[in-house]
C-alpha atoms as one frame of an Amber mdcrd trajectory, in Angstrom:
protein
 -92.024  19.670  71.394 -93.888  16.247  70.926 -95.648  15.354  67.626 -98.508
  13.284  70.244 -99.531  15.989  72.471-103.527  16.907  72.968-105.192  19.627
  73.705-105.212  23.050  71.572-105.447  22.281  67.734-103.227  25.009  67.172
 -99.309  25.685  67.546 -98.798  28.845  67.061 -96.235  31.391  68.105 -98.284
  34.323  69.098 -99.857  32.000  71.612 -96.828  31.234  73.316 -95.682  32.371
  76.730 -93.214  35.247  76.755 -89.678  34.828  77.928 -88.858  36.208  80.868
 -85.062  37.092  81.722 -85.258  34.046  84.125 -86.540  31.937  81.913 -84.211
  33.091  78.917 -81.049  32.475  80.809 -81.679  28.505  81.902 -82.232  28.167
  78.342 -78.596  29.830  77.281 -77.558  27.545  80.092 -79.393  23.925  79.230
 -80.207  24.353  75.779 -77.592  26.572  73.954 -74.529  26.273  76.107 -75.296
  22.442  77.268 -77.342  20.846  74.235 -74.956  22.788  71.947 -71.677  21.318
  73.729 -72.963  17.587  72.938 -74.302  18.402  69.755 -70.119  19.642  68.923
 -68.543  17.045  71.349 -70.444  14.699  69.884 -70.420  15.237  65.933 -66.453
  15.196  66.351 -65.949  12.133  68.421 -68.469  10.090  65.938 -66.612  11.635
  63.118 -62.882  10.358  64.740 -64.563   7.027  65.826 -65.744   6.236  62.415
 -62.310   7.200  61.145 -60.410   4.942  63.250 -63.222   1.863  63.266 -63.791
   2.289  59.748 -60.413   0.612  58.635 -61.624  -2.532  60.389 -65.624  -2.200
  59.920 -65.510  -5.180  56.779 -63.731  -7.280  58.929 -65.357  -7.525  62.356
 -69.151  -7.670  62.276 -68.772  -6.091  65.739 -67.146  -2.998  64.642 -69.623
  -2.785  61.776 -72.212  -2.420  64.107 -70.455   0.626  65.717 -69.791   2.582
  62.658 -73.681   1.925  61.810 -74.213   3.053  65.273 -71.864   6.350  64.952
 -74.005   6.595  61.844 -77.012   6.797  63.676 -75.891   9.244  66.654 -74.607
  11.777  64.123 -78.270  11.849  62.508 -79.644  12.314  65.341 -77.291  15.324
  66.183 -77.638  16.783  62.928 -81.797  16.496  63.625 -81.362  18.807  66.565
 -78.582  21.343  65.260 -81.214  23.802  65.477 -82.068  23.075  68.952 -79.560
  25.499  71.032 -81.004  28.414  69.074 -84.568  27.558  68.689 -85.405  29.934
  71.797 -83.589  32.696  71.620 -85.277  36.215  71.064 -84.504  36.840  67.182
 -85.337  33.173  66.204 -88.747  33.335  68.575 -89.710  36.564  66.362 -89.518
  34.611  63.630 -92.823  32.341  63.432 -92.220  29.742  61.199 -88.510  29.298
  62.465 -89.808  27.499  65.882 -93.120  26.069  64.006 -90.827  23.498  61.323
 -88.155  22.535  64.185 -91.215  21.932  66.628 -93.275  19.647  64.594 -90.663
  18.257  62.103 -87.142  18.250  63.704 -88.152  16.284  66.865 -89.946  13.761
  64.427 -86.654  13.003  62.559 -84.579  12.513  66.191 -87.103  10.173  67.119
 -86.488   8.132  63.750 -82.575   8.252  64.461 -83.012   7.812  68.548 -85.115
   4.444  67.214 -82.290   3.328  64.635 -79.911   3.678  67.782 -81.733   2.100
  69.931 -82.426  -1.302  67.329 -78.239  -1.024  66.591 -77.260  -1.103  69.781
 -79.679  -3.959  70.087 -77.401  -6.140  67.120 -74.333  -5.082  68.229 -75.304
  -6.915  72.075 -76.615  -9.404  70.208 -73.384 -10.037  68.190 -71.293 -10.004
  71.271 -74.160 -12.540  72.886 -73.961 -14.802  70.662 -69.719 -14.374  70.172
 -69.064 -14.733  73.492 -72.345 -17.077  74.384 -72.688 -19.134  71.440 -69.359
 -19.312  69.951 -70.104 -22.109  67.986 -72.717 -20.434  66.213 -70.534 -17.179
  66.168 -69.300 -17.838  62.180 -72.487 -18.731  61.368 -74.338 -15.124  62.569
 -71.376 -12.520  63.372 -71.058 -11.223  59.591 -70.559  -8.371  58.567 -73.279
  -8.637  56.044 -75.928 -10.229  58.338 -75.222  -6.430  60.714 -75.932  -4.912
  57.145 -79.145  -6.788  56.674 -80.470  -6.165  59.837 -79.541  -2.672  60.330
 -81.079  -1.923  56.581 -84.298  -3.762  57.860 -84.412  -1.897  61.081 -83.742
   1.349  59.844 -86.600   1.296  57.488 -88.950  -0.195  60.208 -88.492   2.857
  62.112 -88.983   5.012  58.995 -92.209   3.382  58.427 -92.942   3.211  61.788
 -92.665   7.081  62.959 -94.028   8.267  59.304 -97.276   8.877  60.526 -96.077
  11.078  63.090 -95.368  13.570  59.845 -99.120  13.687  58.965-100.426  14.824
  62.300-100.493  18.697  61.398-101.003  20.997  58.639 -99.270  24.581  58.622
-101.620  27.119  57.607-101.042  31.110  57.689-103.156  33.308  59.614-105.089
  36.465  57.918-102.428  38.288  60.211 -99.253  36.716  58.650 -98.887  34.429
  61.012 -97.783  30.773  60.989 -99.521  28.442  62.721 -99.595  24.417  62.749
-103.390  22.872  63.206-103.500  18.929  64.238-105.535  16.833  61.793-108.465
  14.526  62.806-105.776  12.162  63.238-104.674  13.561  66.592-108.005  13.822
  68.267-108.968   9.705  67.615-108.602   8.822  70.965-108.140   5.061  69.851
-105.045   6.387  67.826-103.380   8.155  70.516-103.982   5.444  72.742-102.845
   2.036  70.446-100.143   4.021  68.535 -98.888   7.154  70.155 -98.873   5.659
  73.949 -98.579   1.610  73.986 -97.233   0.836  70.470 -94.595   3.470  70.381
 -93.350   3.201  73.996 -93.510  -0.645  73.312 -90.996  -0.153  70.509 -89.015
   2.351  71.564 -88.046   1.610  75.065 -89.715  -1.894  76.472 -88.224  -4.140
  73.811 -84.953  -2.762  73.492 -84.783  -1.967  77.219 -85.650  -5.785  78.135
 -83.639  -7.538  75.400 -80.433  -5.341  76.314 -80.679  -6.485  80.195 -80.966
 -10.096  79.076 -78.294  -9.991  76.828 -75.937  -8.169  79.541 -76.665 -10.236
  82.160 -75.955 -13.619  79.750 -72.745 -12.133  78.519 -72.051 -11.069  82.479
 -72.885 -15.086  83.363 -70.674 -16.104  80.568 -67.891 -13.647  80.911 -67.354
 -14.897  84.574 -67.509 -18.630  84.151 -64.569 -18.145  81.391 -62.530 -15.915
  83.597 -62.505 -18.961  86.462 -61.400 -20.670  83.371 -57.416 -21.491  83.420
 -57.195 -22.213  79.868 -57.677 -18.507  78.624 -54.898 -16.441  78.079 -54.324
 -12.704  79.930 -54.507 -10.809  76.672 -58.124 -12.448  76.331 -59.107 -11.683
  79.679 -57.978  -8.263  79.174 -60.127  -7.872  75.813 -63.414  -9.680  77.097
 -63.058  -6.903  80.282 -62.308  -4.129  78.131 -65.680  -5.231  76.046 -67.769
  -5.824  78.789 -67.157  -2.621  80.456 -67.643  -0.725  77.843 -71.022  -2.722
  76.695 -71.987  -2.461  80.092 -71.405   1.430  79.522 -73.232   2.084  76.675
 -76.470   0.182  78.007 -76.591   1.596  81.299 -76.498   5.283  79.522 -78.569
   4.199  77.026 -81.382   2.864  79.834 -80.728   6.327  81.971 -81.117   8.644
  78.927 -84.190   6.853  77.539 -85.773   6.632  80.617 -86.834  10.024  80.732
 -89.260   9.707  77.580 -91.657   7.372  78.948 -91.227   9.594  82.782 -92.171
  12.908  79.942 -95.435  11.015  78.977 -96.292  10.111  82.349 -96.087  14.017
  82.829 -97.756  15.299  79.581-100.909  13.139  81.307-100.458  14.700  84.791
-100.098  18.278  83.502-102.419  18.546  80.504-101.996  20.957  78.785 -98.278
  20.100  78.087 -97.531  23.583  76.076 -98.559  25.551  78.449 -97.109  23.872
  81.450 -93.978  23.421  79.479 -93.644  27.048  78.587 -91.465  29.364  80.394
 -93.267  29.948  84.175 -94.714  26.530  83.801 -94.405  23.810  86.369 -92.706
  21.545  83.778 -90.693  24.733  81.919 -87.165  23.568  83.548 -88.040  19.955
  82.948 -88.992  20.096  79.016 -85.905  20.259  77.674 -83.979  17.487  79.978
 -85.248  14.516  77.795 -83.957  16.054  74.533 -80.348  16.884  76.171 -80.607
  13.466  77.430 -80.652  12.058  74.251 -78.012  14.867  72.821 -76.264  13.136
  75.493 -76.599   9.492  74.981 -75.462  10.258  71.065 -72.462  12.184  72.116
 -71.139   9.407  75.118 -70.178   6.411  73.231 -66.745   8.062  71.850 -66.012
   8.865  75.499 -67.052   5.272  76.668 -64.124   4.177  73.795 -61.631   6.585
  75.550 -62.342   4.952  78.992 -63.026   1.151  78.758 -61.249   0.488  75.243
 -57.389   0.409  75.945 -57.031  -1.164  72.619 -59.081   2.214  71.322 -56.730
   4.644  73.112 -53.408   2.902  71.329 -55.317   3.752  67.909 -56.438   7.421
  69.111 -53.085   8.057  70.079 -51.934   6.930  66.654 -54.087   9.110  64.959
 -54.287  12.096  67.255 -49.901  12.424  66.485 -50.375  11.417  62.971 -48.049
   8.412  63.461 -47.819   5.545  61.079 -48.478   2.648  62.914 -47.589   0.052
  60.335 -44.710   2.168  58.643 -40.996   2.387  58.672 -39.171   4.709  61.736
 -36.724   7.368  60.080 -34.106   4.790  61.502 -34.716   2.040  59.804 -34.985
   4.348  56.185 -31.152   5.707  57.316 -30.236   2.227  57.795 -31.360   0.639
  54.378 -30.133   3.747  52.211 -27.195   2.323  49.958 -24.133   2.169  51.198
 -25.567   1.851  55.272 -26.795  -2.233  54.121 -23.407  -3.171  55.769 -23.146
  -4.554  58.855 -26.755  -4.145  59.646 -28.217  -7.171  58.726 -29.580  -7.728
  62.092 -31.332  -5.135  62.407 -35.482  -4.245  61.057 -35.044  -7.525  58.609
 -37.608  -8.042  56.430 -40.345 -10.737  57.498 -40.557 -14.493  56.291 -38.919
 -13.699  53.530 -35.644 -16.017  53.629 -34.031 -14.750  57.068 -33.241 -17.415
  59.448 -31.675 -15.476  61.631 -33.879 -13.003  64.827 -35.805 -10.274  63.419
 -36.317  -7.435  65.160 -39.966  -6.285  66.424 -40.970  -2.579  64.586 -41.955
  -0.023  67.048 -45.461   0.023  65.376 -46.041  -3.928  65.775 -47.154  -3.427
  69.371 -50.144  -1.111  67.692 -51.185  -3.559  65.334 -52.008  -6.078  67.642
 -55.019  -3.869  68.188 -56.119  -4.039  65.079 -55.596  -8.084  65.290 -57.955
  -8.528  68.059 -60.538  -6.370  66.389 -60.476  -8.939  63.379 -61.164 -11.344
  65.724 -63.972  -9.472  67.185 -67.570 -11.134  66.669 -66.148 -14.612  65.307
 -66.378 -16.140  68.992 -63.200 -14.413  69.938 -63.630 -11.998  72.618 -61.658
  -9.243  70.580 -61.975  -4.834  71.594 -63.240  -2.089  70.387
């Protein structure tokens, strides 16, 4: 299931082991039942987050950087849709069906695992410098400077994991079937060593990994010594909390889930050949498909992490979960501005700023709004929510 491994030249699915029963169920259970739960789970809640963030994405460079994120996490979902059913007896008889997902599918996870990994590296660094550098904050927390980075980082992992598409050639046998043989490519050892081993794991999990626990432990630092601070105001205690939780979330599943990669090299060294020890009766058989449900998982969390740590997030699920209009008119207030009701109800839903000097009473939805308030002020040195 990796583009890098050594070995056999060939992939080919008459060479593979045969399922056993045993073998055949823990993949129902991991990989189908599982992998398939996140890959649902997790293409709905990135669907509903980017619904409700999306009305406030061009106005907080913060919640830019989530929707690009959501983005990202529903590629890589949709890269590995064919993943619960990739073992299963009527796709296995089918030789090219597990050949294309194999070589290919993994390939374009990678790219989208990368792109999340480099966006949830801006959207730290627009809280860092928001709640760090505030004075710098309306300088670099734009929503177009997220847009320019993201664009540049997305196509740096494009580039970056393209030659991983050239590494095989699928040829068919004289018997019909079809088989994948590695180019010279994979067996230069300098290649494998420069690229597949120190540049890629240098990318993909050393720099992110060691820029995120900076950046968390500055905005930790910084969050504390305002929060001993009696100038700022509960709400904005509340919000920086509510943040740092759920930053804290994401990059502590984040460095869980994409620790497994580099522990799945470590292995593909000690038990060479990885195919075969990765096959079904294998030593590695029940440990080959954790780091791909890992990252399932990791793409599927960050809509729960909203739900948990983001009370301002809740308010605006709950709004759109019972279709409620938050900045609308009650049925009330229509039956009590219908002709002939104007009468003796002049202190009651007035309209606002608008020549009434006398108190104007709050709408039920107001409350709600406020939500959407403090996510304006989100990456301009306020502490806003998600």
């Amino acid at each position: 299931m990796d583009s890098t491994i050594t070995g056999d030249s060939t992939l080919a699915g008459a060479t593979a082991t045969p399922f056993t029963r045993g073998c055949l169920l823990y993949f129902y259970m991991v990989g189908t039942l599982l992998g398939g739960s996140f890959i649902i789970i997790g293409l709905i809640g990135n669907c509903i987050s980017l619904i409700i963030l999306g009305k406030e994405r061009k106005k907080s460079s913060t919640i830019q950087a989530l929707c690009l994120l959501a983005v990202a996490d529903t590629g890589l979902l949709l890269a590995y849709c064919l993943f619960p059913i990739m073992d299963t007896p009527w796709a296995l008889r089918i030789n090219y069906f597990g050949i294309y997902p194999g070589v290919h599918m993994f390939e374009v996870a990678r790219i989208c695992n990368q792109v999340s990994a480099f966006l949830t590296m801006i959207l730290m660094w627009q809280r860092y410098v928001a709640v760090c550098l505030p004075h710098k904050a309306k300088q670099l927390c734009t929503v177009r400077i997220v847009n320019r980075v993201s664009a540049c980082a997305t196509l740096a992992a494009v580039v970056f994991y393209l030659p991983n598409f050239f590494l095989y050639t699928f040829k068919t046998g004289d018997d019909g079937i079809f088989y994948a043989v590695s180019n010279s490519m994979m067996h230069n050892e300098h290649f494998q060593m420069i690229y597949s081993v120190i540049l890629t794991y240098l990318v993909s999990y050393i720099i992110p990994v060691v820029s995120l626990l900076c950046m968390s432990v500055a905005i930790l630092k910084s969050l504390k010594s305002h929060s001993n601070s009696a100038a700022t105001s509960a709400n904005s205690q509340h919000a920086r909390k509510d943040l740092t939780k759920s930053s804290m979330a994401i990059v502590v599943i984040y460095l869980v889930c994409q620790t497994l990669q580099p522990i799945r090299r470590i292995l593909m060294w000690a038990y060479d050949p990885y195919m075969e020890t990765g096959g079904c009766g294998g030593q590695l058989f029940y440990f080959s498909y954790v780091p791909h449900i890992a990252l399932m998982f990791n793409s599927a969390a960050n809509f729960g992490i909203y739900i948990l740590f983001a009370r301002g997030f809740r308010k605006k699920l709950i709004v759109f979960l019972t279709r409620r209009n938050a900045v609308g008119p009650t049925d009330s207030y229509e039956s009590k501005t219908k002709p002939g009701n104007s009468k003796g109800n002049t202190n009651t839903q007035a309209p606002t700023g608008i020549g009434n000097k006398g108190p104007i009473a709050t709408a039920p939805g107001l409350e709600i709004m406020k939500f959407s308030d403090a996510m304006v002020q989100s990456g301009r040195g306020n502490p806003g929510t998600i």
